[in-house]
N, C-alpha and C positions, 0 to 999 in steps of 0.2 A: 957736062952736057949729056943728055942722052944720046942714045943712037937711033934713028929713023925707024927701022929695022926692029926693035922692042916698041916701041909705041900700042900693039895689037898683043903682045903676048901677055900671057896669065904673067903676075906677081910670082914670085919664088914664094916655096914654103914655108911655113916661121918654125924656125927651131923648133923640136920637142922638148917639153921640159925632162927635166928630170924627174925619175920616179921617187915618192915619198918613200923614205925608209922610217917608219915609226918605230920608238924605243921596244928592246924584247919583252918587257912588262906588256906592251899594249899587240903586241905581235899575236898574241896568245889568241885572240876572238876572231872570226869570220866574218867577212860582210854579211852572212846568212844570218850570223849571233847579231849582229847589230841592227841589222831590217828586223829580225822578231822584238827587240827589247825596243828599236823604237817602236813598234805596232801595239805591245801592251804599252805602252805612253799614254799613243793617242788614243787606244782603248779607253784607260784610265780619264782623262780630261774630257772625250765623250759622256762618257758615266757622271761624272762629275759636275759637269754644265748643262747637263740634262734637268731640267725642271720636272721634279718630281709630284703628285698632286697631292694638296693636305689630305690626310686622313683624318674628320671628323669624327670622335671618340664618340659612339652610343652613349647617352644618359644611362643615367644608372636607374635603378626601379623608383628611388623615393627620388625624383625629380619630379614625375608626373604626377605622382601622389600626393607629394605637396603642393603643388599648380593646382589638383581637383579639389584638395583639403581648403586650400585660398579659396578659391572659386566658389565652393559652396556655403565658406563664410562670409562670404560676400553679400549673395543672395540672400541666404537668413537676415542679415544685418537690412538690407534695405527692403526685405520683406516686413519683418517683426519691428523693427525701427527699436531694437532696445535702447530703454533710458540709459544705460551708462556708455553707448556710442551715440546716440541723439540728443542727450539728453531731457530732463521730464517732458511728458506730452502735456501742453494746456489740458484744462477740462471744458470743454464743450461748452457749457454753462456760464463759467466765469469768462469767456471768450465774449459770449453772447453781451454776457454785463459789461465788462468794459467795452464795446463797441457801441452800446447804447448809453455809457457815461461818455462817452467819447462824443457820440455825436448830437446827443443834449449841448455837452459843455459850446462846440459848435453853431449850433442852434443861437443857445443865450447869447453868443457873442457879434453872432448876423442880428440877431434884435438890438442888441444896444447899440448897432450902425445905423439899423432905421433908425431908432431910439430919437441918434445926434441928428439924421438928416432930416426927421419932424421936425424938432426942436430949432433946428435951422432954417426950415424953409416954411414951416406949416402946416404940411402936408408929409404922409409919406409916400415914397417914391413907388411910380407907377410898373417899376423891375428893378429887379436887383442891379440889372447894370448899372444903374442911377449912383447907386450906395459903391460900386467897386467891388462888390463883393459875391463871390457864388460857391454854395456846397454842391458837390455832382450827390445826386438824387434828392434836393431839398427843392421843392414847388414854395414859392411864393405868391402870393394874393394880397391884392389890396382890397379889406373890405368897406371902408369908407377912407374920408379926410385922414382919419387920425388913427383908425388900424387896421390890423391886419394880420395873417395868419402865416405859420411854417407849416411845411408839413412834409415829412420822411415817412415813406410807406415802403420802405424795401423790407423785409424780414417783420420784424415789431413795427408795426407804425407810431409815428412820435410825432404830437400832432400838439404845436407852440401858439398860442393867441396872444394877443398883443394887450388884453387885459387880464392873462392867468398872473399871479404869482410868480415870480422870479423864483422862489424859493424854492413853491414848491413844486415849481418846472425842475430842476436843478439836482434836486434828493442830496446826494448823496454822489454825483457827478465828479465836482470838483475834487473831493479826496481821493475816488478811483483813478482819474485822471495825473493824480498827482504822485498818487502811490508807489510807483516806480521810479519816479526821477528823484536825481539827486538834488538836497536843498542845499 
């Protein structure tokens, strides 16, 4: 049991250890030796985890050279439009003809709907919408019972009567028209 009498007194004090005696090999360094060689450590692992910032390496001269050499074959290219990066330019002319065989062959093919919707009913139809059928810039006109007129006035006017010649509506249409596709 205790005694009354201690109740209020400090604890006694705990042992001293014993002092470390380290082998004579390690005897040899100072605390002093050993606080500097840790300080370059944490020197060293500062240095080390320190993020450094990239260094982007300048372009060399023909970097830029080649960029402006691109660049201004670029420009020529969709300036000049040469044939062997566009290849050939139509001519003008033959453009013109085949869009005028083009929209004959059109033409004769709106006629032979009237054609059927005469022949069908009597009469041809008082609009195109009658027949199903519509070219964008072709006027129709009924000009009696049983005919009637086309007519395309954008560029060449081409101007269809319902009593001309198929024929010689036609020219030469059909083989322009057909001149490029495969049979």
């Amino acid at each position: 049991m205790t005694d009354p009498e201690d109740e209020g007194a400090p604890p006694p004090p705990a042992p001293t250890p014993a002092p470390v005696v380290l082998p004579e090999a390690d005897n040899t360094s100072s605390q002093l030796d050993r606080a500097r060689m840790l300080a370059e450590v944490m020197d060293y692992v500062i240095k080390v985890s320190t993020p450094t910032p990239m260094e982007i390496p300048r372009p060399k001269l023909w970097v830029p050279l080649l960029g402006f050499a691109c660049m201004i074959f670029a420009f020529y290219s969709w300036g000049a439009r040469p044939e062997w990066i566009w290849g050939p330019q139509p001519d003008a002319a033959q453009a013109q003809a085949t869009r005028d065989a083009e929209m004959r062959f059109q033409m004769f093919l709106l006629a032979q709907r009237i054609f059927n919707y005469r022949r069908e009913f009597g009469a041809v139809p008082d609009s195109l919408a009658q027949v199903g059928e519509r070219i964008p810039g072709v006027r129709y006109e009924a000009l009696t019972d049983t005919s009637f007129v086309l007519r395309y006035e954008r560029g060449i006017p081409i101007i269809l009567y319902s009593t001309d010649s198929m024929d010689d509506f036609l020219r030469n249409a059909l083989d322009v028209v057909t001149a490029g596709k495969p049979k």
